[in-house]
N, C-alpha and C positions, 0 to 999 in steps of 0.2 A: 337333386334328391327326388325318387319317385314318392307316390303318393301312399306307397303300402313303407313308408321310413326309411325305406333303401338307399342308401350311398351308391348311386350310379357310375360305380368307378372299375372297370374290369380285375378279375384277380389279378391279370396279370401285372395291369399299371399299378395295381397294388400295390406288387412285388417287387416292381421294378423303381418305385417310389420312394421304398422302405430305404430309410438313412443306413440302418445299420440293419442284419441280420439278427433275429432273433434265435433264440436258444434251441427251439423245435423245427426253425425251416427246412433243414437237410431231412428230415424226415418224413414233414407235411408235405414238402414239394413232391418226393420220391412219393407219398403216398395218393395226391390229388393224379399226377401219372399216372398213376396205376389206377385210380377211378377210371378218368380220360379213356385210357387205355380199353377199358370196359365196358364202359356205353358211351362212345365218341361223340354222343349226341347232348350229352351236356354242355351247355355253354357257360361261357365267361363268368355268366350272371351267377350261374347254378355254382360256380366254385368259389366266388365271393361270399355267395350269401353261405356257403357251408367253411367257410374261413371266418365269417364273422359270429358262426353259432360254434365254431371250437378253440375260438382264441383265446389264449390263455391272459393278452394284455386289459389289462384293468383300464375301463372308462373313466371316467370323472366322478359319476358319479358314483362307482362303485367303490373309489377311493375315500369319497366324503362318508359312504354307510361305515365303512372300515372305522376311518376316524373317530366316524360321531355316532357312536352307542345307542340304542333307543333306551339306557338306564348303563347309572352308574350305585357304584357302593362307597358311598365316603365312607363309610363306618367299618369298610374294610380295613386292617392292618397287615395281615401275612396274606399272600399270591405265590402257592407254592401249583408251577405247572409241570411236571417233565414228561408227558407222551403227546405232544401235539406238533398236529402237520403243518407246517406254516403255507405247503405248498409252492402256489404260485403271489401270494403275498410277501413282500418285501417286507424287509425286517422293522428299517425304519417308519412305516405305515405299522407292524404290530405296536412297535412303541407307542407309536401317538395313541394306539387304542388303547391298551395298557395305561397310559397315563390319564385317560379317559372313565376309565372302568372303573380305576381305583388309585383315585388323586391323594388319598392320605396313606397311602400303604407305608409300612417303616420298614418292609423286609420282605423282599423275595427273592423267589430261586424258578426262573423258567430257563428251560433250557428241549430247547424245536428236537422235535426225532423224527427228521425229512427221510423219505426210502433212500438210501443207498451214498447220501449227501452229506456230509459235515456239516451242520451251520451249527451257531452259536447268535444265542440273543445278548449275547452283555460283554462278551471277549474273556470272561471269565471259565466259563463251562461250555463244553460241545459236545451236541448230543447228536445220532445216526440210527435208525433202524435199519439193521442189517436185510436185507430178506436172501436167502440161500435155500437151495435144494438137499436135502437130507434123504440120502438115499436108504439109510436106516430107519425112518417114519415113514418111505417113499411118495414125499411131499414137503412142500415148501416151509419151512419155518424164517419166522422172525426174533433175532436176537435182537435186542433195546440194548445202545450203549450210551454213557454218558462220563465223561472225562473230563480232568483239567485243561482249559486248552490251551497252556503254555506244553501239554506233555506231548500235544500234536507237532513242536519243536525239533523234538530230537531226532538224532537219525535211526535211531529205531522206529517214530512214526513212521517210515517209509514203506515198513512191510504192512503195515493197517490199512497207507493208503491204498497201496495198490491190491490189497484184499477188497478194499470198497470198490476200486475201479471193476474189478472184477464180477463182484456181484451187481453190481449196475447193471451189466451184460443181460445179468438175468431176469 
């Protein structure tokens, strides 16, 4: 470790380190290339240290802020959420904060509205914000969906899915 906090480990041993692929590397890679590519005079160091200021993986400690609340609400009972971006936050880490935030609740209903993504916090409801191009606004709008998510089941979901895949694109 240098002295300004730095992990003295090249991006590329990084890379080549890394157990498993992460979700954004085929585009991070292709896009660090494409820095390289532009001013060749960046080194190893420069593409670490700008891999460690855009990464999306959660520290340690970033997991325990998650968990542990600087305030809770016992005195809460209803947690009703449904427009929130869970992001790059696992579901299981909203949980524990959730049960953090509000240890006596007797009833809620949250349900994540990730861009272009299915998720579901409880297996019961699944929520997506669409974002599509409206060439009748000529601009982007956002549809907020939210559904049972046994209905994500049938073979009808099939054409929803691939309507998300699509707007992903976008």
């Amino acid at each position: 470790m240098t002295s300004d906090g730095y992990e003295a480990t090249t991006a590329q041993e990084a890379r080549s380190s890394a157990a498993a692929p992460k979700a954004n590397d085929a585009k991070h890679l292709a896009l660090g290339e494409l820095v390289r590519a532009f001013d060749p005079e960046l080194s190893d160091r420069d593409h670490a240290r700008y891999d460690q200021v855009v990464s999306v993986d959660l520290s340690a400690e970033q997991e325990q802020r998650i968990v542990n609340p600087d305030e809770s609400h016992p005195t809460q009972r209803e947690v009703l959420a449904l427009h929130w971006h869970p992001e790059f936050i696992p579901i299981p880490l909203i949980h524990r904060r959730v049960d953090a935030l509000f240890p006596n609740r007797e009833a809620e209903l949250l349900i994540p509205t990730q861009h272009n993504v299915l998720e579901s916090y409880d297996g019961q409801f699944t929520g997506v914000e669409v974002d599509c191009y409206s060439p009748e606004f000529n601009r982007k709008v956002q549809l907020l969906m939210h559904v049972e998510s046994a209905r994500l089941d049938s073979p009808r979901a099939a054409i929803f899915k691939n309507m998300l895949a699509h707007t992903f694109k976008y």
